[in-house]
C-alpha positions as CSV (number, residue, x, y, z in Angstrom):
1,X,0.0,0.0,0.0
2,X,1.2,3.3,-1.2
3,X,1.7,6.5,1.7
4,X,1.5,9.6,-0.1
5,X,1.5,12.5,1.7
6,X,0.3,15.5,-0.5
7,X,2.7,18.8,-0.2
8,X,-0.3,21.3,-1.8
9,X,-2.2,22.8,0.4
10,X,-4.7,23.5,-2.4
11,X,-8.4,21.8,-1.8
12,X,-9.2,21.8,-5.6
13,X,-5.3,19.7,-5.8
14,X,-6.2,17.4,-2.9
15,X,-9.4,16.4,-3.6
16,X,-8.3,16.0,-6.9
17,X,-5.4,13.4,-6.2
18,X,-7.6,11.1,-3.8
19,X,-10.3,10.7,-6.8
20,X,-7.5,9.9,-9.4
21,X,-5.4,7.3,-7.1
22,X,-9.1,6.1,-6.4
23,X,-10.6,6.1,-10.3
24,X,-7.5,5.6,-12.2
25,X,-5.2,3.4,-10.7
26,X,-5.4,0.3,-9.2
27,X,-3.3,1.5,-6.2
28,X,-4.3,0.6,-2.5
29,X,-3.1,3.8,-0.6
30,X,-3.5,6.0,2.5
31,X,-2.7,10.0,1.6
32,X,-2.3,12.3,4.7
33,X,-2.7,16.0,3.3
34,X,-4.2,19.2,4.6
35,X,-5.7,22.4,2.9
36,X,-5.8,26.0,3.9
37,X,-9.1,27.7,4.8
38,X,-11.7,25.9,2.6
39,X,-15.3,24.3,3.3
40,X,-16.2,20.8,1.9
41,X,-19.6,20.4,0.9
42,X,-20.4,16.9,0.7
43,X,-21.6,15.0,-2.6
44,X,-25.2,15.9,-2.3
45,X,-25.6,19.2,-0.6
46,X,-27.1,22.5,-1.6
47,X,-24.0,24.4,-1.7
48,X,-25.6,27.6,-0.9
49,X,-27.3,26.3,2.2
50,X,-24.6,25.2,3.6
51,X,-22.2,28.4,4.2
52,X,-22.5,31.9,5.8
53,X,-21.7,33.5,2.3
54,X,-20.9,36.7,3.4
55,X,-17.9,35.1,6.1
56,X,-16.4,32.7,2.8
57,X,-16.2,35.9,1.1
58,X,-14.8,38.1,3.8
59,X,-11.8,35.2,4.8
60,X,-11.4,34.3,1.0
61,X,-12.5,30.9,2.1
62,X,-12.6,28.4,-0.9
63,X,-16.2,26.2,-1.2
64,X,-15.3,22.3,-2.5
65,X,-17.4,20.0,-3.6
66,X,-16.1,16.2,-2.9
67,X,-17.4,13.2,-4.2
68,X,-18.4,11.6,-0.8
69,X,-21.5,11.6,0.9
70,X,-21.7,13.8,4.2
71,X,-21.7,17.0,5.4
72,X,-19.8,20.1,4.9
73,X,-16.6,20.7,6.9
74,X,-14.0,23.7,7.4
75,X,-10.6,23.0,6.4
76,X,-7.2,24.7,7.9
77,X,-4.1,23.9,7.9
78,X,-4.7,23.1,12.4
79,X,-7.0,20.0,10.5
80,X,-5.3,17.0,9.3
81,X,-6.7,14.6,6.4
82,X,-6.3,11.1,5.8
83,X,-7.7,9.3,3.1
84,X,-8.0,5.3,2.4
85,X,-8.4,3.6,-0.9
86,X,-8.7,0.0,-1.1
87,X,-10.2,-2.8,-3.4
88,X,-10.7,-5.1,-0.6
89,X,-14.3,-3.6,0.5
90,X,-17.5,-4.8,-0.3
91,X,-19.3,-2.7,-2.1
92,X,-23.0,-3.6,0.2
93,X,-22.2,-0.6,1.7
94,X,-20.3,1.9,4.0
95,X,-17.9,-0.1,6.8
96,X,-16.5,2.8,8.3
97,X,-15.1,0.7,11.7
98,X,-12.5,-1.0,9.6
99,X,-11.1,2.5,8.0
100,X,-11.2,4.2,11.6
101,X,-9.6,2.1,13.7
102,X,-6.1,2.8,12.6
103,X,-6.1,6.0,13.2
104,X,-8.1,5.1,16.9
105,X,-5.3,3.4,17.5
106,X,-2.9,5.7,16.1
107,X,-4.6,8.3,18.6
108,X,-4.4,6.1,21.5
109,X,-0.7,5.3,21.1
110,X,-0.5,9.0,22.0
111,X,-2.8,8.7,25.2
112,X,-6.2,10.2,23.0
113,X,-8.8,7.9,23.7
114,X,-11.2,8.6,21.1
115,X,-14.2,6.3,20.3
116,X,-16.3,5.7,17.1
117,X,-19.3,6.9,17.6
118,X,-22.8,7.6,15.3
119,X,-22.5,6.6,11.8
120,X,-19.0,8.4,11.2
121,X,-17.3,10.4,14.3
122,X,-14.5,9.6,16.1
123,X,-14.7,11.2,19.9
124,X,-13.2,12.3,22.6
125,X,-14.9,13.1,26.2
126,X,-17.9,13.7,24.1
127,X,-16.4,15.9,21.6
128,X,-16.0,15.1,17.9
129,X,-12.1,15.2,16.8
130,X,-12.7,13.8,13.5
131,X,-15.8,13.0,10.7
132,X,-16.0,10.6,8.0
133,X,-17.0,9.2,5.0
134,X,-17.0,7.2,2.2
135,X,-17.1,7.0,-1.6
136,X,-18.1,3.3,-3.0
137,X,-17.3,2.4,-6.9
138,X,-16.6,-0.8,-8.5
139,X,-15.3,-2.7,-5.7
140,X,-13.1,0.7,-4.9
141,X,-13.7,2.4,-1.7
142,X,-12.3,6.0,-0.6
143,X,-12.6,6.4,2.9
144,X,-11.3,9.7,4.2
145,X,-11.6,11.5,7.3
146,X,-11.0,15.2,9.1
147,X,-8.5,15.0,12.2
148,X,-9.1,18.3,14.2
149,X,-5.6,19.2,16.0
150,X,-5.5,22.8,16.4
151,X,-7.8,24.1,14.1
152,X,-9.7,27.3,14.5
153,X,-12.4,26.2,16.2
154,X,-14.2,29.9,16.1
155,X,-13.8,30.6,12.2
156,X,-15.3,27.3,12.0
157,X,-18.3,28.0,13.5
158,X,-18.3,31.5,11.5
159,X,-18.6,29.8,8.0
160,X,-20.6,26.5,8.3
161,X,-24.5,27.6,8.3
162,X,-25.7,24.4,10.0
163,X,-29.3,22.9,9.6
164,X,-31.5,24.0,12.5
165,X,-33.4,20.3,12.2
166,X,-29.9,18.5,12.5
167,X,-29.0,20.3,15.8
168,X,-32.0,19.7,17.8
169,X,-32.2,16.5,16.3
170,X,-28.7,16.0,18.0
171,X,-29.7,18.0,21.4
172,X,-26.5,20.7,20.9
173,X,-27.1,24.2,20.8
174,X,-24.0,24.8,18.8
175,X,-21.7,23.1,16.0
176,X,-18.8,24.9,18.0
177,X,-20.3,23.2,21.2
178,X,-19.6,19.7,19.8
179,X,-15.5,20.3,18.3
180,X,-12.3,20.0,20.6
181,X,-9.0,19.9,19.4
182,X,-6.8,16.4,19.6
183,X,-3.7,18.8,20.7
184,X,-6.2,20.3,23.4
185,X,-5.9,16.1,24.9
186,X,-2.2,15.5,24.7
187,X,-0.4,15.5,27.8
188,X,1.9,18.4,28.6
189,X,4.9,16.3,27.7
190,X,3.7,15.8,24.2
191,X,4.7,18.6,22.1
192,X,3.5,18.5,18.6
193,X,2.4,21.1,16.3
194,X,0.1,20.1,13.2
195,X,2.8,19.0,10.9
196,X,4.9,16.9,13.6
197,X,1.1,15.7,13.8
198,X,1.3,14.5,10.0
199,X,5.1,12.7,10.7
200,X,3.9,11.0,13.7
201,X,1.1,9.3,11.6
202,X,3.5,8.7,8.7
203,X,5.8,6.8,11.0
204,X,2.6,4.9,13.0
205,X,1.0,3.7,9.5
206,X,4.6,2.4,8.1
207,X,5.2,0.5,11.4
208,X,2.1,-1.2,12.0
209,X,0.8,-1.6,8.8
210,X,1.6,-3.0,4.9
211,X,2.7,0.6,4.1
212,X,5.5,2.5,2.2
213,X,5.5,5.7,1.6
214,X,5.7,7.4,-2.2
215,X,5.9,10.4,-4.2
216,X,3.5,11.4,-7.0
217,X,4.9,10.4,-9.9
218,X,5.7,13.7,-12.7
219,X,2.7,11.6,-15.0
220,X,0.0,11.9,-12.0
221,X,0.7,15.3,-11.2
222,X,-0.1,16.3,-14.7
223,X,-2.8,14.1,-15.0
224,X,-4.5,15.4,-11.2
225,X,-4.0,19.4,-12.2
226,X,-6.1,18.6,-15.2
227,X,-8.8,16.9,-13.1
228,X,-9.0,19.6,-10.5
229,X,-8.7,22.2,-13.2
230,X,-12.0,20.5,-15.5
231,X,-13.8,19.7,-12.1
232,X,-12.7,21.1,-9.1
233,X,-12.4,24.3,-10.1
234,X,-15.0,24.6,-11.6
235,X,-18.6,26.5,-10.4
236,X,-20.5,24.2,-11.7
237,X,-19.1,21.2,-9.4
238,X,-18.9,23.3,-6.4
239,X,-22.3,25.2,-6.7
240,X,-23.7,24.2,-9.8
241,X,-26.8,25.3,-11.4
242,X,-30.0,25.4,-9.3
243,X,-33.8,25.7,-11.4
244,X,-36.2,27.5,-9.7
245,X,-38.3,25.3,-6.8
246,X,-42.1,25.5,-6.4
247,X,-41.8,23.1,-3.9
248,X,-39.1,22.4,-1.3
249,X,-38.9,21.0,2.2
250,X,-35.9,20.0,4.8
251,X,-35.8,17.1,7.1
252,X,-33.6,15.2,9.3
253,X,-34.6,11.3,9.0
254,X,-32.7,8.4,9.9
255,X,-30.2,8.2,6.8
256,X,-29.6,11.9,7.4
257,X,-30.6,15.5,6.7
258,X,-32.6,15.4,3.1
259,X,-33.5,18.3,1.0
260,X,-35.8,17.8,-1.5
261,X,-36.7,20.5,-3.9
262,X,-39.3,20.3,-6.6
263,X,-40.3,21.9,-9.7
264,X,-44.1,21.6,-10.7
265,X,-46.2,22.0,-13.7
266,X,-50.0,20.7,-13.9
267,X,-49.5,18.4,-11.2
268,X,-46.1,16.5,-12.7
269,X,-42.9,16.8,-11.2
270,X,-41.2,18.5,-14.0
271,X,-37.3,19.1,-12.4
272,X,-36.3,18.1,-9.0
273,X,-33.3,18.2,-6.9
274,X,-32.0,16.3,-3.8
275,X,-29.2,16.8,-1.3
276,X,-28.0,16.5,2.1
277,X,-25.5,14.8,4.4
278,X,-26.9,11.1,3.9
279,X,-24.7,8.5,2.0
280,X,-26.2,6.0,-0.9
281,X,-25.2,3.2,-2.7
282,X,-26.1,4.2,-6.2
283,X,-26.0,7.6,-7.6
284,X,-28.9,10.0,-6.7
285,X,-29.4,11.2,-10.2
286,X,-30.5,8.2,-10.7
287,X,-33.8,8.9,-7.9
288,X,-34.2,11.9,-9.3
289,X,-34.7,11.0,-13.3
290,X,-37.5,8.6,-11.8
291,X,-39.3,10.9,-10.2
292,X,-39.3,13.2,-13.2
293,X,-42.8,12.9,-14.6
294,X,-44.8,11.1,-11.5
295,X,-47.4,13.0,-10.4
296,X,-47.1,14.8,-7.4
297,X,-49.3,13.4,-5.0
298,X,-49.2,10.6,-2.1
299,X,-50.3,7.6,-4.3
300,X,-47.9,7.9,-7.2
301,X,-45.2,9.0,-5.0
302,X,-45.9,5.5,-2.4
303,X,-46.3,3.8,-5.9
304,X,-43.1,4.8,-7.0
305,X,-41.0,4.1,-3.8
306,X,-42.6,0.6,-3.9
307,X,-41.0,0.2,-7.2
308,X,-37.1,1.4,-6.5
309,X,-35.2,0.2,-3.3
310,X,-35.5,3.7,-1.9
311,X,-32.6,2.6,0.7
312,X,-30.2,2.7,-1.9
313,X,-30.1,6.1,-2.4
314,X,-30.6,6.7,1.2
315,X,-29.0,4.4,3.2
316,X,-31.2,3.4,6.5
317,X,-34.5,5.6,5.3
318,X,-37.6,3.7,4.9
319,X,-40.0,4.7,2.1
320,X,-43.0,6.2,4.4
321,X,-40.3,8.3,6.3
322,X,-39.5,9.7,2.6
323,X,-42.3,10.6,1.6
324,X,-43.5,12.7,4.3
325,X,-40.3,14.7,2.8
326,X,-42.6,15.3,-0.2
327,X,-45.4,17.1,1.3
C-alpha cells in the first residue's frame, strides 16, 4: 500500500489526487494532506445552504465539492486529512469501523482515547475530533476523514450555516459546542504542532501496517492538475446550477438531513433536486430521473418508492419516512 502525503495545500489539488489514485489506478493507498481555509460540501448538498456566504467571502474561504456523501466541513491547515483507498471492501455498503480504527489506535498510542461513535465520528470526552465518509465504486472504496488538532475552532463556526433540524435533532445548541481539538488532549509532555502531527502518523501507518511511503509520480501530477482544473475548479461542481423550486422541504430522517426540492407544472414533477449529508449506494441522479414525470401526490409518490429500493439512495430511510419529505 502506497503512503502519499500530499505537499499542496490546495483543496481543488487534494481532492483531486484522492479521486485519481481512487478512479484511475489500481493503487491501495492511504494520503495524509491538509488544505488551507476551505469548506467541503459533501456530494449531495445544496451548496448555498450550507455556508454563511458573506464570512467565505470576507476570509477568501474556498467552497469544494467532494465526491463523498456527508456533510460540509471547514478545512485549515490546524486540521489533518487522511484518506484510504482500497479494493478489498465490499461494495454492500459503508464499513466505516475498519477504516477508523487505525487512526483510533494511532490516537491512542499518543494517550487520546477517542471512540467511534454515530455513523462516522471519532470522539473524545464527548467531543467530535474527527468525521468521516465514504465513496463506494466498482469494488473501490475512498474512505477519508477530518483529524481536528489545532484548528480554529471559532472561524469554523463562522462559515458553516448548520441545519436548524440536525441540531435539535442532535440535542446541541452549537456546532462549535460539539468540536475540541486532539492537541487540546495530549499530555503536557507531548509537544507536537500540526505537521509533527502529519510525521507521527507517517511513522505509526509504516510501522504497523503493509505501508510505504511514495511520491506522485511527474505523470500523476499532470494528470490530477487537469482533473482539479476540469472539475474542481469549476462552479458548476462546487455550486452548480440550481432551477427555480415550487416546492421544497428539509428534514432530518434516519439516513440523514434530506433536502428535497421540486419543480411543478399541472400536477407533474417537471425538475427536482436532492441533497444533504446522507450516503447512498447508487447515484442519486438516478432517484431523481424517476421521479421526473410522476405525479405529485401521495399515491404515485408511495407507488413509485414501492417500485425502487428507496434505501439505496438513502441508506437506512424507509419509504413512508421519505415521503413525508414530499409534502
Amino acid at each position: 500500500m502506497r503512503l502519499i502525503t500530499l505537499a499542496s495545500t490546495e483543496p481543488e489539488f487534494n481532492l483531486a489526487a484522492e479521486e485519481y489514485i481512487f478512479s484511475h489506478t489500481n493503487d491501495d493507498a492511504v494520503l495524509l494532506w491538509q488544505n488551507k481555509n476551505a469548506v467541503i460540501i459533501g456530494r449531495n448538498q445544496n451548496t448555498l445552504a450550507e455556508i454563511n456566504k458573506e464570512t467565505i467571502e470576507k476570509y477568501g474561504i474556498s467552497v469544494v465539492r467532494r465526491i463523498t456523501g456527508g456533510g460540509a466541513v471547514f478545512h485549515d491547515l490546524g486540521n489533518v486529512n487522511y484518506s484510504f483507498v482500497s479494493s478489498s471492501q465490499s461494495t454492500d455498503g459503508p464499513d466505516f469501523g475498519k477504516f477508523v480504527l487505525p487512526i483510533k489506535k494511532a490516537l491512542e498510542s499518543l494517550g487520546v482515547k477517542a471512540e467511534f461513535s454515530g455513523r462516522n465520528d471519532l470522539l473524545v470526552n464527548g467531543c467530535k475530533i474527527s468525521g468521516n465518509a465514504q465513496h463506494i465504486s466498482d469494488g473501490r472504496v475512498l474512505h477519508h476523514g477530518t483529524l481536528l488538532f489545532s484548528s480554529d475552532l471559532d472561524k469554523m463556526s463562522e462559515v458553516l450555516r448548520v441545519n436548524e433540524n440536525k441540531i435539535k435533532s442532535k440535542a446541541i445548541q452549537s456546532v462549535r459546542s460539539r468540536v475540541a481539538n486532539i492537541k487540546d488532549f495530549l499530555t503536557p509532555e507531548t509537544d507536537l504542532n500540526a505537521k509533527d502531527f502529519i510525521r507521527f502518523l507517517e511513522k505509526y501507518l509504516c510501522e504497523n501496517y503493509p505501508c510505504s511511503q511514495s511520491a506522485l509520480t511527474e505523470d500523476e501530477l499532470l494528470r490530477i492538475n487537469e482533473l482539479a482544473s476540469s472539475k474542481y475548479r469549476t462552479w458548476s461542481w462546487n455550486y452548480g446550477n440550481s432551477p427555480k423550486y415550487a416546492f421544497s422541504s428539509s428534514a432530518y430522517l434516519s439516513c440523514g438531513t434530506v433536502e428535497i426540492q421540486l419543480d411543478i407544472s399541472e400536477g407533474i414533477i417537471k425538475n427536482a433536486a436532492v441533497f444533504g449529508d446522507f450516503f447512498s449506494i447508487k447515484p442519486k441522479e438516478e432517484f431523481i430521473s424517476a421521479l421526473i414525470g410522476t405525479e405529485h401526490s401521495v399515491q404515485s409518490l408511495k407507488s413509485l418508492f414501492n417500485k425502487i429500493d428507496v434505501g439505496n439512495y438513502f441508506i437506512g430511510v424507509n419509504k413512508d419516512e421519505l415521503l413525508r419529505c414530499f409534502f
